[in-house]
Chimera marker file (.cmm) of the C-alpha trace (Angstrom):
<marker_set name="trace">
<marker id="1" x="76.222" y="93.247" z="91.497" r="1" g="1" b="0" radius="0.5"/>
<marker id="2" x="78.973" y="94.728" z="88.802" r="1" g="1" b="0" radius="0.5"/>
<marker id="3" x="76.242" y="97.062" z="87.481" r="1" g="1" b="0" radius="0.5"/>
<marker id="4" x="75.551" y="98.699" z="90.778" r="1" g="1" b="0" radius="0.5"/>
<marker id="5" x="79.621" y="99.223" z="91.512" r="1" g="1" b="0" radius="0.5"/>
<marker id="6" x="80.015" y="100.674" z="87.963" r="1" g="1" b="0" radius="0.5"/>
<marker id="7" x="76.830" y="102.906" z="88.511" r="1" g="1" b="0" radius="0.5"/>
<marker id="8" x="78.147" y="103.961" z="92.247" r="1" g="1" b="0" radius="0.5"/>
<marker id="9" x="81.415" y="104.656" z="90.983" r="1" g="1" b="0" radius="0.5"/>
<marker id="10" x="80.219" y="106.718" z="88.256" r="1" g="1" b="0" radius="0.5"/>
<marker id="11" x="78.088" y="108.657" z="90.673" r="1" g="1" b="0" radius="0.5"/>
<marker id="12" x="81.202" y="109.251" z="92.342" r="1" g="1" b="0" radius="0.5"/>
<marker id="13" x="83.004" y="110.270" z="89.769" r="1" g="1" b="0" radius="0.5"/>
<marker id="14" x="80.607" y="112.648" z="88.629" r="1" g="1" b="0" radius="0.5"/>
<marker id="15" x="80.072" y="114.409" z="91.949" r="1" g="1" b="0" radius="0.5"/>
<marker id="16" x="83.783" y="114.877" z="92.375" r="1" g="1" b="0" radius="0.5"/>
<marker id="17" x="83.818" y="116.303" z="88.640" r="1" g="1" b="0" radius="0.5"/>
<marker id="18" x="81.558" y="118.519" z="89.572" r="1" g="1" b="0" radius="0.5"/>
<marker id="19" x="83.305" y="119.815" z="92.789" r="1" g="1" b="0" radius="0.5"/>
<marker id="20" x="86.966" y="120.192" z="91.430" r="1" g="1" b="0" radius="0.5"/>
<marker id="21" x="85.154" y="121.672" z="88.451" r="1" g="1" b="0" radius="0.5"/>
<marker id="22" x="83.093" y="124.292" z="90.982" r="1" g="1" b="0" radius="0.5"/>
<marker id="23" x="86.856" y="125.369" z="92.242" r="1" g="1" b="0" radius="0.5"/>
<marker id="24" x="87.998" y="126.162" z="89.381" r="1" g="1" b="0" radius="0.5"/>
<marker id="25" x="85.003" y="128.433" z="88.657" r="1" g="1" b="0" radius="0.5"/>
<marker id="26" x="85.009" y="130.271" z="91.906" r="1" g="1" b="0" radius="0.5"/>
<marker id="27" x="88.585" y="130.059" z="92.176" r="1" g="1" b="0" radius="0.5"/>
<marker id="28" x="88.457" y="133.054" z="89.107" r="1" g="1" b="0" radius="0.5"/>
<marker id="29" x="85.553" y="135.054" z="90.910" r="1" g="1" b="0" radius="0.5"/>
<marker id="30" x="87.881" y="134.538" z="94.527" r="1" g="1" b="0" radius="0.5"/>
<marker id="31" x="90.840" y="136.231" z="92.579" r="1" g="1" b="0" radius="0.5"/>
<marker id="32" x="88.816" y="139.229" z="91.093" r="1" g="1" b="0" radius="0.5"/>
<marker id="33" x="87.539" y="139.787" z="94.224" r="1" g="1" b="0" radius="0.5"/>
<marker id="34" x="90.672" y="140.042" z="96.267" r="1" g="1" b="0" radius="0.5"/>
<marker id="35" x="92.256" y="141.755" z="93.187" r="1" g="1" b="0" radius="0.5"/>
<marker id="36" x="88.855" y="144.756" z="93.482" r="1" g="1" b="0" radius="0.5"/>
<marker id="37" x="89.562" y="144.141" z="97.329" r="1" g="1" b="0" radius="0.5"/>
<marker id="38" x="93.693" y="145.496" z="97.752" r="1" g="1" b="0" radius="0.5"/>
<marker id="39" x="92.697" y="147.751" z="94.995" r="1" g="1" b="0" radius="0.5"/>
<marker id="40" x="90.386" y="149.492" z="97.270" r="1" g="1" b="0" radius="0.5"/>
<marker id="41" x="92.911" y="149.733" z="99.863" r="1" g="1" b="0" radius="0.5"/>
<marker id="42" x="94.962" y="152.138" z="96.957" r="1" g="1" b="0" radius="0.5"/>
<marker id="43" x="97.149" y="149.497" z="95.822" r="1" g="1" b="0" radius="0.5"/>
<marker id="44" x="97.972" y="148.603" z="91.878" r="1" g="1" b="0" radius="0.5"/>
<marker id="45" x="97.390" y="144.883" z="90.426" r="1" g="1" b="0" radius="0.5"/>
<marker id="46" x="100.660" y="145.478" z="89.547" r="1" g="1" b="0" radius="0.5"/>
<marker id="47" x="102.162" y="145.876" z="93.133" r="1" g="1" b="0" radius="0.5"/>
<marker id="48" x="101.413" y="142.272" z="93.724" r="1" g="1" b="0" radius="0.5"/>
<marker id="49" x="104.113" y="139.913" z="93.315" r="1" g="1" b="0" radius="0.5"/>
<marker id="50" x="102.420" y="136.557" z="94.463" r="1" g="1" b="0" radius="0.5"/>
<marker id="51" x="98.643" y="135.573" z="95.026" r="1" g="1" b="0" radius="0.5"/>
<marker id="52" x="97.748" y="132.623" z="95.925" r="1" g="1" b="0" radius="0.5"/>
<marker id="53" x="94.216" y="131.277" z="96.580" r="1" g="1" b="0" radius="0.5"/>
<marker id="54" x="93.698" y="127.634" z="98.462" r="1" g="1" b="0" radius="0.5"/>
<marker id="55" x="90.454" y="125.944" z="98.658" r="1" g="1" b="0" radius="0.5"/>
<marker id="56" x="89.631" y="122.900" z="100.865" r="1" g="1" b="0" radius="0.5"/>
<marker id="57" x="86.091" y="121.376" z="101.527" r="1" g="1" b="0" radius="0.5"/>
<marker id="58" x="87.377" y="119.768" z="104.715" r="1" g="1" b="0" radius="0.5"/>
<marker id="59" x="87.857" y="123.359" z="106.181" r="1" g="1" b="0" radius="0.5"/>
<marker id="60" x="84.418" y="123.826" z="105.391" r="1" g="1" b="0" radius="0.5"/>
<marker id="61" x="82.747" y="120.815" z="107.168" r="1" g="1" b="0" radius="0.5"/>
<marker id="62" x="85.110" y="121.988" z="110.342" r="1" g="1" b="0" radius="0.5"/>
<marker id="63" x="83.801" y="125.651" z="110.360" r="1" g="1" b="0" radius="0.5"/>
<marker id="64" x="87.307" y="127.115" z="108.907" r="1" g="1" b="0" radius="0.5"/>
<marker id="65" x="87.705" y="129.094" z="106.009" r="1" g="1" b="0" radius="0.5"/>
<marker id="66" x="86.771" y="127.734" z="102.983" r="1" g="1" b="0" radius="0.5"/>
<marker id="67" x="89.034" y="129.943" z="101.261" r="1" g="1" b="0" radius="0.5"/>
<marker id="68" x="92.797" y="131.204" z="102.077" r="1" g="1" b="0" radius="0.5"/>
<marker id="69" x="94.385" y="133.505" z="100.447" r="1" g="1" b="0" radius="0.5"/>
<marker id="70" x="97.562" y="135.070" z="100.688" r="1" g="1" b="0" radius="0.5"/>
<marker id="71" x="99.222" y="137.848" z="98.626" r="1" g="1" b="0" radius="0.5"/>
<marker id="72" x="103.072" y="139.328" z="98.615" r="1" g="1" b="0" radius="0.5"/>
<marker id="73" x="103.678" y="142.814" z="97.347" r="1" g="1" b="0" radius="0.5"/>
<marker id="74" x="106.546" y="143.431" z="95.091" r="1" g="1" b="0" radius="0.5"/>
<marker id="75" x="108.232" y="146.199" z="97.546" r="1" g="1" b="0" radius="0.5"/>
<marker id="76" x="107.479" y="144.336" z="100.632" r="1" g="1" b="0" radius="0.5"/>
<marker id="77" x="108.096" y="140.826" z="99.521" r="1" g="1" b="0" radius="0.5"/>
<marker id="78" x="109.254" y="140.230" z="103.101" r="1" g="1" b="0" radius="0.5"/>
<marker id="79" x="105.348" y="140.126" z="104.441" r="1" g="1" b="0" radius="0.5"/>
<marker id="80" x="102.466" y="137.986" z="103.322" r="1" g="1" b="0" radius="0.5"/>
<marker id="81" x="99.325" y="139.306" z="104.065" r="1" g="1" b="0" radius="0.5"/>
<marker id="82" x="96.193" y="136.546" z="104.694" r="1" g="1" b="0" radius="0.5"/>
<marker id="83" x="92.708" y="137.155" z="103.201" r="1" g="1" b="0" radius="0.5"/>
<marker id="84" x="89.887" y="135.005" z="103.668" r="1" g="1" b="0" radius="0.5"/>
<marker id="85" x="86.702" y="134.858" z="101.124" r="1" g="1" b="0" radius="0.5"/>
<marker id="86" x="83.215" y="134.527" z="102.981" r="1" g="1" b="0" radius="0.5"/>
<marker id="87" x="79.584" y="135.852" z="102.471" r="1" g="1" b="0" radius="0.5"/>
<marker id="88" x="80.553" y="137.103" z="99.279" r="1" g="1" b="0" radius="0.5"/>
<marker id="89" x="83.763" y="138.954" z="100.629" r="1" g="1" b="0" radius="0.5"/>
<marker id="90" x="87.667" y="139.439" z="101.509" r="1" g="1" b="0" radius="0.5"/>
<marker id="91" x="88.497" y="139.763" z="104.590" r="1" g="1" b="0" radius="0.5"/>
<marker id="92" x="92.226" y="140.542" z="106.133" r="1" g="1" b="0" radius="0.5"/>
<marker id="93" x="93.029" y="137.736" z="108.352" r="1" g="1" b="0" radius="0.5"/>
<marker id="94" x="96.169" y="138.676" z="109.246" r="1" g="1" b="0" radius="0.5"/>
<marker id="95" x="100.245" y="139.127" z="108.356" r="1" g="1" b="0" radius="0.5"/>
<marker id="96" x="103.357" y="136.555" z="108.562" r="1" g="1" b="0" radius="0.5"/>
<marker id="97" x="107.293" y="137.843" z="108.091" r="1" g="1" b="0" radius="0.5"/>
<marker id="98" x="109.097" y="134.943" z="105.706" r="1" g="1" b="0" radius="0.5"/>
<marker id="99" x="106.591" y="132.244" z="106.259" r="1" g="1" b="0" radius="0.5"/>
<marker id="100" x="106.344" y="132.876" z="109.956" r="1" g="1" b="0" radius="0.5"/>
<marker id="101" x="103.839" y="134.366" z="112.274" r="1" g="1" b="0" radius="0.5"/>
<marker id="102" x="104.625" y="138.114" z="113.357" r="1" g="1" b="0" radius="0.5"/>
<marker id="103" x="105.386" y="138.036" z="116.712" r="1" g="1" b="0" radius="0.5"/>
<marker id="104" x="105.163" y="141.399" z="118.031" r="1" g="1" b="0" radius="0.5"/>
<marker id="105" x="101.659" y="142.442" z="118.465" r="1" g="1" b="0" radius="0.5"/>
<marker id="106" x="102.378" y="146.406" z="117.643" r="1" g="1" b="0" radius="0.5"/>
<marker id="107" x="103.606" y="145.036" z="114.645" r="1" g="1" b="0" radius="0.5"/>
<marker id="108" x="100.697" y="143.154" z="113.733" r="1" g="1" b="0" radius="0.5"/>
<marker id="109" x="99.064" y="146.082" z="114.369" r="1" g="1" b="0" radius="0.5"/>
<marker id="110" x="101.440" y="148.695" z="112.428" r="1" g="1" b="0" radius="0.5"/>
<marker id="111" x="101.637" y="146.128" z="109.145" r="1" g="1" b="0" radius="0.5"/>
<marker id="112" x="97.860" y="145.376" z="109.065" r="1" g="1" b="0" radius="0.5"/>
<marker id="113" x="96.640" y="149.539" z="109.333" r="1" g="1" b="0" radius="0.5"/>
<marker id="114" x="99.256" y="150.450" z="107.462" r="1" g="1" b="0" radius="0.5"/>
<marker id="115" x="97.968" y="147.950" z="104.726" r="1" g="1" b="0" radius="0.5"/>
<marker id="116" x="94.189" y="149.069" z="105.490" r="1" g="1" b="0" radius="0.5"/>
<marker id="117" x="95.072" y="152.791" z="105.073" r="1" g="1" b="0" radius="0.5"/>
<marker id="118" x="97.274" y="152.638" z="102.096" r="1" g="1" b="0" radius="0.5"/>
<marker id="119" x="100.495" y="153.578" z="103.506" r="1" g="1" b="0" radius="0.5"/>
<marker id="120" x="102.430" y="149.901" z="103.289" r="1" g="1" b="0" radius="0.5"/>
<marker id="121" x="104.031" y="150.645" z="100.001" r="1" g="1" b="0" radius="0.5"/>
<marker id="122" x="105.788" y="153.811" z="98.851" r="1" g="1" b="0" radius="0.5"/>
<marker id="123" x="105.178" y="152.900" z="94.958" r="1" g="1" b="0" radius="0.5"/>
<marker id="124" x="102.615" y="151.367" z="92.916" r="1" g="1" b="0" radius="0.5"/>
<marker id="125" x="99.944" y="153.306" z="94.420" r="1" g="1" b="0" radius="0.5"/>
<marker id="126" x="96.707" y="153.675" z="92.391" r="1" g="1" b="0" radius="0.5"/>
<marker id="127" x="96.940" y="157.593" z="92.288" r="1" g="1" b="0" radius="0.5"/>
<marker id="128" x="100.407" y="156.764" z="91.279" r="1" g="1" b="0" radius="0.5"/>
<marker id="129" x="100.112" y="155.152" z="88.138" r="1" g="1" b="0" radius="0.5"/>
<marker id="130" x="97.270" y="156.996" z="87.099" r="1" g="1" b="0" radius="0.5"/>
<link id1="1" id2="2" r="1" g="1" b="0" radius="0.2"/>
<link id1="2" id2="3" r="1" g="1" b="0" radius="0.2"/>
<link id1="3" id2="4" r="1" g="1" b="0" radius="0.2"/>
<link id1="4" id2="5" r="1" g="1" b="0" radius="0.2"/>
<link id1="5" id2="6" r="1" g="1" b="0" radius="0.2"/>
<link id1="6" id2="7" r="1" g="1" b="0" radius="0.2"/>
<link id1="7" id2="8" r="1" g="1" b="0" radius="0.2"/>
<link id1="8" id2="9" r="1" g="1" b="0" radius="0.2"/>
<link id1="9" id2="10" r="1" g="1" b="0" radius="0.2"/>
<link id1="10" id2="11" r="1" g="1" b="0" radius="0.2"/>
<link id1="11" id2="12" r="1" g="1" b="0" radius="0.2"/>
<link id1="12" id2="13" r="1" g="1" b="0" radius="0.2"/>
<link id1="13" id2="14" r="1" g="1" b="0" radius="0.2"/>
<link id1="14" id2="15" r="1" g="1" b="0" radius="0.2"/>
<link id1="15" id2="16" r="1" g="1" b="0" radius="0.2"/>
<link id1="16" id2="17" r="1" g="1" b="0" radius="0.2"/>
<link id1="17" id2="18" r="1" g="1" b="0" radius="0.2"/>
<link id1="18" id2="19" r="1" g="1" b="0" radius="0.2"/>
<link id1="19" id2="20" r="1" g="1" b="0" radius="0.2"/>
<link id1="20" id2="21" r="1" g="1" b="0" radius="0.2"/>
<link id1="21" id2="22" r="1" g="1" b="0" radius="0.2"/>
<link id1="22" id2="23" r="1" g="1" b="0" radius="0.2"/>
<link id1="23" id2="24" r="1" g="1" b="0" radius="0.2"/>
<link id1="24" id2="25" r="1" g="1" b="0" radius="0.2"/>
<link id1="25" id2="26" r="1" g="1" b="0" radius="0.2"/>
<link id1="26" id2="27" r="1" g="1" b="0" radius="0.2"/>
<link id1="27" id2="28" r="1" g="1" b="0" radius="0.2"/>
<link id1="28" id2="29" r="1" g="1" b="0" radius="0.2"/>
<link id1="29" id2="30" r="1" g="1" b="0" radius="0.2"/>
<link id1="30" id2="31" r="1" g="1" b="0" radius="0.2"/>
<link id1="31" id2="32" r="1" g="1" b="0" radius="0.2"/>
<link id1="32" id2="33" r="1" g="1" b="0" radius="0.2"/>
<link id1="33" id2="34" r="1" g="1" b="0" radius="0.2"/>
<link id1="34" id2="35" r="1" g="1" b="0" radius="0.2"/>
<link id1="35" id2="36" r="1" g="1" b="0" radius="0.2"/>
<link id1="36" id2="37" r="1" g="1" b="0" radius="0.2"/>
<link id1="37" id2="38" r="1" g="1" b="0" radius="0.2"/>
<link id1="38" id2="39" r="1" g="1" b="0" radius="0.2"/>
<link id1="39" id2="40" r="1" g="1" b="0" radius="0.2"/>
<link id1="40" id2="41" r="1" g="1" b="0" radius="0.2"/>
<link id1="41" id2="42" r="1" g="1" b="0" radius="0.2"/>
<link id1="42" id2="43" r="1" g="1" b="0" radius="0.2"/>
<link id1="43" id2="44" r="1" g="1" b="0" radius="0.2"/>
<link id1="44" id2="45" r="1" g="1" b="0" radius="0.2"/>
<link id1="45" id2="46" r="1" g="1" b="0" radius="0.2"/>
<link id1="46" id2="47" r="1" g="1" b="0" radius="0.2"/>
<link id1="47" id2="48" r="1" g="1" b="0" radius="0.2"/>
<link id1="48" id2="49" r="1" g="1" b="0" radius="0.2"/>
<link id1="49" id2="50" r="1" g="1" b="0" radius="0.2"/>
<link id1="50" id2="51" r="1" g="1" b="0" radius="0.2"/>
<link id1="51" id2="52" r="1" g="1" b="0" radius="0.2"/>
<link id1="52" id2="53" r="1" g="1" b="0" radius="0.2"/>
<link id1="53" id2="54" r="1" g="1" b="0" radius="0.2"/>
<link id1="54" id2="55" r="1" g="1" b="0" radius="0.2"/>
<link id1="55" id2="56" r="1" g="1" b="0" radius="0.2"/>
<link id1="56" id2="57" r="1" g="1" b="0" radius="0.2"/>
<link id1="57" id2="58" r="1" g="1" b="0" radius="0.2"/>
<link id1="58" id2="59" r="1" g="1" b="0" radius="0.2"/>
<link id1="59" id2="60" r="1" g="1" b="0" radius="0.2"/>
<link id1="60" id2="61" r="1" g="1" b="0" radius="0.2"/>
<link id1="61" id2="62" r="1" g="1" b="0" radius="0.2"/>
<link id1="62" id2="63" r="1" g="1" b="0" radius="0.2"/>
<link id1="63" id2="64" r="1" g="1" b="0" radius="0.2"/>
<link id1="64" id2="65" r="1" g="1" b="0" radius="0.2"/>
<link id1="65" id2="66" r="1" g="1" b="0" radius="0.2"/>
<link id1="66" id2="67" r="1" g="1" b="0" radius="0.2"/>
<link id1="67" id2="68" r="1" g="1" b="0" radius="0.2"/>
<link id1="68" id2="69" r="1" g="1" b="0" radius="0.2"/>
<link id1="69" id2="70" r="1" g="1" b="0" radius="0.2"/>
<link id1="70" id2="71" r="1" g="1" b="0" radius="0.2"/>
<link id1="71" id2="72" r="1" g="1" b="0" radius="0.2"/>
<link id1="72" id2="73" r="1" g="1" b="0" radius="0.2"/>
<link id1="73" id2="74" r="1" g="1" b="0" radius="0.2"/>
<link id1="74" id2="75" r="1" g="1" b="0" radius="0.2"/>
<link id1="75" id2="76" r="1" g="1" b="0" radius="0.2"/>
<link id1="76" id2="77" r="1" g="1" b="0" radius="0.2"/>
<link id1="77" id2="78" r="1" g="1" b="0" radius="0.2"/>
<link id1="78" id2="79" r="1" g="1" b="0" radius="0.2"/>
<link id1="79" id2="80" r="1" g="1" b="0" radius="0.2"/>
<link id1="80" id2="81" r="1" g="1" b="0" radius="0.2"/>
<link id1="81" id2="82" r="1" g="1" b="0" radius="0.2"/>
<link id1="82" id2="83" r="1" g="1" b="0" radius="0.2"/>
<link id1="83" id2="84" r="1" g="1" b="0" radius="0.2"/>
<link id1="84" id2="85" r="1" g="1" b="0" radius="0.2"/>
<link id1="85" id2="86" r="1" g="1" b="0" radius="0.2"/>
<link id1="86" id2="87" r="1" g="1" b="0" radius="0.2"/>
<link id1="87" id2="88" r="1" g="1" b="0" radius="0.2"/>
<link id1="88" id2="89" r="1" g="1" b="0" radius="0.2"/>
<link id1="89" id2="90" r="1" g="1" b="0" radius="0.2"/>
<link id1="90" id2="91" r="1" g="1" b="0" radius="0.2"/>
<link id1="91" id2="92" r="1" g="1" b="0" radius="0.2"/>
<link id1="92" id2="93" r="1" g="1" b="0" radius="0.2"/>
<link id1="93" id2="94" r="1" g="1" b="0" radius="0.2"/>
<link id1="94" id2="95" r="1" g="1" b="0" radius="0.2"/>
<link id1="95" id2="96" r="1" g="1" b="0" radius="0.2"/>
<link id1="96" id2="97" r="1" g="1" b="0" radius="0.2"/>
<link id1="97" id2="98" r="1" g="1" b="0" radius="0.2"/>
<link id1="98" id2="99" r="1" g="1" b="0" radius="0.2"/>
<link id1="99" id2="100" r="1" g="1" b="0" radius="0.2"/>
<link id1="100" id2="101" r="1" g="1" b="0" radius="0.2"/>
<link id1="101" id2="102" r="1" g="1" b="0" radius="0.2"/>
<link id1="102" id2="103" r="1" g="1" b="0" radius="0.2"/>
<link id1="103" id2="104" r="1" g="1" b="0" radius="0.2"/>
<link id1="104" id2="105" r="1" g="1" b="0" radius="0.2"/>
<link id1="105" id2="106" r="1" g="1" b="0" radius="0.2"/>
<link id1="106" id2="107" r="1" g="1" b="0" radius="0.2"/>
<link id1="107" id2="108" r="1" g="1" b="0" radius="0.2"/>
<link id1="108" id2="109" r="1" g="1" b="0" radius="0.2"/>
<link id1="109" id2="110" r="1" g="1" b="0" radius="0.2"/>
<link id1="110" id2="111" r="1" g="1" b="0" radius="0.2"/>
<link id1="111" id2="112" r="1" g="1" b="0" radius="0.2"/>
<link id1="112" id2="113" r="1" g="1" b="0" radius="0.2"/>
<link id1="113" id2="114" r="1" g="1" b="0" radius="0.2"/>
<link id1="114" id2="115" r="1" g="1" b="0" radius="0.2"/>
<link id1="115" id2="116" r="1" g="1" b="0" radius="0.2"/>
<link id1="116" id2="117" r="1" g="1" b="0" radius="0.2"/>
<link id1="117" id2="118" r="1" g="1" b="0" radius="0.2"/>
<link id1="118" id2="119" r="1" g="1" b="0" radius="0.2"/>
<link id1="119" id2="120" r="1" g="1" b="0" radius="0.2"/>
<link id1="120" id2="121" r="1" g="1" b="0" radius="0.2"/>
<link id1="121" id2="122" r="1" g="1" b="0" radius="0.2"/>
<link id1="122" id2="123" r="1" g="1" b="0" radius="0.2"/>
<link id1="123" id2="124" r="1" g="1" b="0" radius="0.2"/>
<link id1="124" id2="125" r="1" g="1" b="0" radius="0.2"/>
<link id1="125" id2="126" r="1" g="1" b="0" radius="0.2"/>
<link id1="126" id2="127" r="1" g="1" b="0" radius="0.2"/>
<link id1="127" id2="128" r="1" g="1" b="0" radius="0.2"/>
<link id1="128" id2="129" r="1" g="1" b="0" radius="0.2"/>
<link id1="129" id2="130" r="1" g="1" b="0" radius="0.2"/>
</marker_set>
């Protein structure tokens, strides 16, 4: 009886091993992808103050993202912009002011094509720096 609990807890311990340690491997490939994703928008690594990329398996088994991500540019620290990663891409989710949701709906609108076209930032613009 003490042989099978050790052995079942060692299971477990192995299988959660290996999915903190499967994080932490995508969790690198997550960041250059949203990094190659703004980029193609016309915006510098550098313009980025803050990313930050959130895993959770639970979100997974309920049909959410799997990955959130959100990222805060240096000149317009004031917005955070949401990505998600799925099928092998980023995708904008959306924009919050200061940790809350935008409530205006033109604004939505303005902040996220403004973002898509590459007019949110007056600096740190790829043809810019190079």
């Amino acid at each position: 009886m003490k042989k099978k609990v050790i052995i079942i807890g060692a299971v477990a311990a192995i299988i959660v091993s290996g999915l903190c340690l499967n994080v932490i491997i995508s969790k690198g490939k997550v960041e250059r992808e949203t990094y190659k994703f703004i980029a193609s928008k016309g915006y510098s690594e550098e313009a980025i103050k803050e990313l930050n990329i959130e895993h959770s398996y639970i979100n997974r088994l309920l049909g959410y993202n799997e990955w959130r991500i959100s990222a805060t540019f240096k000149e317009r620290d004031d917005l955070s912009f949401w990505f998600s990663y799925k099928n092998k891409g980023i995708y904008i989710e959306g924009v919050t002011e200061q940790s809350k949701p935008v409530d205006n709906k033109e604004d939505v609108i303005y902040y996220l094509d403004s973002f898509k076209d590459g007019t949110l930032l007056k600096e740190y613009k790829l043809e810019d720096i190079k």
